[in-house]
C-alpha distance (Angstrom), angle and dihedral (degrees) to the residues before:
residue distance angle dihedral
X1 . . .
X2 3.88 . .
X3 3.45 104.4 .
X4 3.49 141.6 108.2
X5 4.36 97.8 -44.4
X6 3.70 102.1 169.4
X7 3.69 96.3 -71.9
X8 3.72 110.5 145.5
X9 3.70 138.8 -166.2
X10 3.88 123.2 -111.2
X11 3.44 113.6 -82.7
X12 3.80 122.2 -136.2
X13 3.81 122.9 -158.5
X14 4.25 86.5 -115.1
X15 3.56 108.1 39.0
X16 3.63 138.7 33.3
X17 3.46 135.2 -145.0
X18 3.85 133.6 -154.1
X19 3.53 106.1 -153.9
X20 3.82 98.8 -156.8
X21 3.97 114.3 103.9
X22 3.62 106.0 -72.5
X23 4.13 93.3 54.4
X24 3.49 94.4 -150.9
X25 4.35 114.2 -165.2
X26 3.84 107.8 -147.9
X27 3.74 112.5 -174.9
X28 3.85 105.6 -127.3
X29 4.05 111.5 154.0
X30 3.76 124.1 89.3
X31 3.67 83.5 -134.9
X32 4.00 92.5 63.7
X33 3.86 89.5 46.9
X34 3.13 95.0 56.3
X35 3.97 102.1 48.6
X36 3.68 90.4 38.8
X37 4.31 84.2 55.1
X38 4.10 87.6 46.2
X39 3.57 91.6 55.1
X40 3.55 89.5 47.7
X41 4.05 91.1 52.2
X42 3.85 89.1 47.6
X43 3.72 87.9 45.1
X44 3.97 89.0 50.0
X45 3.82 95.2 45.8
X46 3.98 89.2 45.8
X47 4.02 90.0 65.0
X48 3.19 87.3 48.2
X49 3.31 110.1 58.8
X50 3.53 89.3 51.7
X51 4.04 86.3 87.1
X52 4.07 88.9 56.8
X53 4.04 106.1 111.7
X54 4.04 112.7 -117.1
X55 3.98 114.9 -102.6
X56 3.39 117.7 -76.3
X57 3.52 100.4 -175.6
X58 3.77 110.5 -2.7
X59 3.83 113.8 78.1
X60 3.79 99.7 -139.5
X61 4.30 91.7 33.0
X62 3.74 123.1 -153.3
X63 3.82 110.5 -74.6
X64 3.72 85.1 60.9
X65 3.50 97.1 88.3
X66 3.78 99.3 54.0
X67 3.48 98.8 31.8
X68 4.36 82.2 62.1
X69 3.90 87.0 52.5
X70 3.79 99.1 41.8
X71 4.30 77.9 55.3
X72 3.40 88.6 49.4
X73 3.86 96.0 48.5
X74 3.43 94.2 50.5
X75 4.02 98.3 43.2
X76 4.21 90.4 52.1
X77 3.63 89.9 42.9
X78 4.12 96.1 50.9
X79 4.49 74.4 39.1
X80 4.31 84.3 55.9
X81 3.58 87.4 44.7
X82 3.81 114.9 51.5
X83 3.71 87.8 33.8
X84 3.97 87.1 63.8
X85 3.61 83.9 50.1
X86 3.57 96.4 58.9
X87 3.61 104.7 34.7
X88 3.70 126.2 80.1
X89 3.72 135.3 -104.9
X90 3.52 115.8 -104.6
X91 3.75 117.3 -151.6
X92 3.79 119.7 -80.0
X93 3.67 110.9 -98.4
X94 3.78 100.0 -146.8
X95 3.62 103.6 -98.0
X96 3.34 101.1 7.0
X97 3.96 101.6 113.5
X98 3.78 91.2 58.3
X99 3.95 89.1 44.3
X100 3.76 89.5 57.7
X101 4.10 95.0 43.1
X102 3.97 79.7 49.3
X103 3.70 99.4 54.0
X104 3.94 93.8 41.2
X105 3.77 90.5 54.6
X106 3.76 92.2 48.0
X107 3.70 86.8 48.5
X108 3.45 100.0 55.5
X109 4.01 88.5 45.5
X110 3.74 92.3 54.6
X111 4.00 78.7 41.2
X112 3.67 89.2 54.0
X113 4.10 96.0 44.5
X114 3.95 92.0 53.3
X115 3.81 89.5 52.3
X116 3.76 95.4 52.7
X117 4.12 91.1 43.8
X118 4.42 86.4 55.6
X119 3.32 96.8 43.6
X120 3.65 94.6 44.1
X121 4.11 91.2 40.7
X122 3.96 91.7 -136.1
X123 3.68 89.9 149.0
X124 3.48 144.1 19.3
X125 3.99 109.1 -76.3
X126 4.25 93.3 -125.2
X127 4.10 85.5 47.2
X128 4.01 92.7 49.4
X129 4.00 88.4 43.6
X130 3.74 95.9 53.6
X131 3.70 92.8 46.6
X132 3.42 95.9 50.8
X133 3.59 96.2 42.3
X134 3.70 97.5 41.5
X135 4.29 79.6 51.0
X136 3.75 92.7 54.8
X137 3.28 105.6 45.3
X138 4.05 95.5 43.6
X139 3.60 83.8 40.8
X140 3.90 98.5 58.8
X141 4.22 87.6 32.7
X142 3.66 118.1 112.6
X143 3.68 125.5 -125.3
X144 2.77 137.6 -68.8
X145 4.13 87.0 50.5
X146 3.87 94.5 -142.2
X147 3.70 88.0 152.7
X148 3.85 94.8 55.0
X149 3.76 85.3 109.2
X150 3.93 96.1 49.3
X151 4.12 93.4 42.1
X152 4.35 85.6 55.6
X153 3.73 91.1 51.2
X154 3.70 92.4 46.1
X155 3.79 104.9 46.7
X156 3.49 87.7 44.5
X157 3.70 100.1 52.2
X158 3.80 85.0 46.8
X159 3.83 101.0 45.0
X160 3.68 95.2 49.5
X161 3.63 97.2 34.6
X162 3.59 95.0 52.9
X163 3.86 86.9 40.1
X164 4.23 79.6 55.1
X165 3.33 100.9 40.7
X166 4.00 90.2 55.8
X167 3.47 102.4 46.8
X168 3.62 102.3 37.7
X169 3.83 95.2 38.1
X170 3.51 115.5 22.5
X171 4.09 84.8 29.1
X172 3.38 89.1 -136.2
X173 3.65 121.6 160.4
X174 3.83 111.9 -130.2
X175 3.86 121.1 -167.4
């Protein structure tokens, strides 16, 4: 009379729940992958920068940098996470589960291709950065692509201004 009588847990669009006694948690969403292989990254690049010497002569020394990111990775990536815990499924959108699965594997190809281009110093760092962000973000747009015009101004500004702001500030030299 009490038992399980098709009552069901909330749904969010990362994780599912079976609401029978054992409450399993299955990650399911592209969204969850993703954080969960950021964290993983931030984790990775956190043991390794254990190796980097201390500072010598700069106060703050050179792991501190990426060690702040790798934080930063993993704290919006736990954010990504618990917020698909608490928010509530929306209502599948015919293919839309596939279309997101699509889009994060083509990200993390184009993702993939930028890496090998920096580390191999193919092209100029602020050229590389604007392709690959101009790439993304068109990528992951929506049609109709009105903002094709916006997304080229913006990953320029920020590939060649970062690629600026390194060299001629930081005097760092970028592949």
């Amino acid at each position: 009379m009490f038992g399980n009588q098709g009552v069901t847990a909330p749904v969010s669009p990362f994780f599912s729940f079976d609401a029978g006694v054992s409450m399993k948690i299955r990650v399911v969403g592209p969204d969850a992958v993703f954080a969960i292989l950021c964290i993983l990254l931030a984790a990775a690049v956190l043991w390794d920068l254990r190796t980097v010497p201390p500072p010598v002569f700069d106060p703050i020394g050179s792991a501190a940098v990426p060690r702040a990111l790798a934080w930063l990775m993993i704290a919006f990536s736990l954010w990504v996470l618990i917020s698909g815990l608490i928010r509530k499924a929306k209502p599948a959108e015919g293919k839309g589960g596939r279309a997101q699965w699509a889009a994060m594997i083509c990200v993390a190809a184009i993702t993939l291709v930028y890496a090998v281009f920096i580390t191999f110093a193919w092209l100029d760092f602020g050229i590389v950065s604007a392709l690959y962000l101009f790439a993304t973000i068109t990528f992951l747009e929506r049609p109709p692509y009105r903002q094709i015009p916006f997304i080229l101004l913006l990953s320029t500004g920020i590939g060649f201004g970062c690629d600026h702001v390194f060299t001629q500030f930081f005097f760092i030299d970028l592949p």
